[in-house]
C-alpha positions as a Python dict, from the first residue, in 0.01 Angstrom:
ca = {
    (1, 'X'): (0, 0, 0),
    (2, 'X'): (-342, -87, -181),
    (3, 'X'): (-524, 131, -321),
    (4, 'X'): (-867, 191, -151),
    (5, 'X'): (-1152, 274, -402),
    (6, 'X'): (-1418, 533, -280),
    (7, 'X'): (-1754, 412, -220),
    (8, 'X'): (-2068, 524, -446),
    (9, 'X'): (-2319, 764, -314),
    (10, 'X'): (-2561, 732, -646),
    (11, 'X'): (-2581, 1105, -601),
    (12, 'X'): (-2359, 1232, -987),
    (13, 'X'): (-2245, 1535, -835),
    (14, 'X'): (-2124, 1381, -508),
    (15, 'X'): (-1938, 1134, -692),
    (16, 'X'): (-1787, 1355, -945),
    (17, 'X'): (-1695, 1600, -624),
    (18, 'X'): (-1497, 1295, -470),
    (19, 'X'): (-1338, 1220, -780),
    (20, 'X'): (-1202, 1570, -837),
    (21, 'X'): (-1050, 1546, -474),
    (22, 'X'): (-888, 1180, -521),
    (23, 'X'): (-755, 1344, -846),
    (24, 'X'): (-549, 1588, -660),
    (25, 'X'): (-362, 1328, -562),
    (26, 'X'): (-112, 1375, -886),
    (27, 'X'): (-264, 1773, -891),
    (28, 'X'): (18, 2021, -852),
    (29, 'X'): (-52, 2169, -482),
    (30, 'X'): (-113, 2524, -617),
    (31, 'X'): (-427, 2365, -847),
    (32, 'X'): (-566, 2245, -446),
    (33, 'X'): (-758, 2540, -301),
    (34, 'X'): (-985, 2586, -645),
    (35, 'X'): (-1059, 2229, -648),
    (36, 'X'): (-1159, 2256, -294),
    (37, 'X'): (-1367, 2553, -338),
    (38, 'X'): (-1538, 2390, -598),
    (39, 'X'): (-1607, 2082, -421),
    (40, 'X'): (-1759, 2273, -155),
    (41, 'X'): (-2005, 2452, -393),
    (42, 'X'): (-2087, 2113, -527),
    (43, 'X'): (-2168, 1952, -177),
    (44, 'X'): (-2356, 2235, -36),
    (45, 'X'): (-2613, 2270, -351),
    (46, 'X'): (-2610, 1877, -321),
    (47, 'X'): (-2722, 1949, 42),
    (48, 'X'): (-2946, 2248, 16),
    (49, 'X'): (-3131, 2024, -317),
    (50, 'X'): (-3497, 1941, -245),
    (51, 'X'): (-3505, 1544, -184),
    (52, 'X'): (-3825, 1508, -385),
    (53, 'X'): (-3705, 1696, -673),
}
């Protein structure tokens, strides 16, 4: 199986969201629902982040 690597946005907290999610990958299953929580904090300030700013 090869190894697919995630594409950029060029947005540093988008990226470093997707990275903590491939991470849990080798992330002991208990460590999941944090990670996800924080993810989700991440993406939505991404999202509610003025464009222009």
């Amino acid at each position: 199986m090869s190894e697919q690597v995630p594409e950029r946005t060029g947005v540093a907290a988008v990226d470093a969201a997707i990275d903590a999610v491939e991470a849990l990958a080798v992330a002991p299953v208990a460590e999941h629902a944090a990670v996800f929580a924080s993810v989700h904090d991440t993406l939505r300030r991404a999202l509610d982040a003025d464009p222009e700013a």
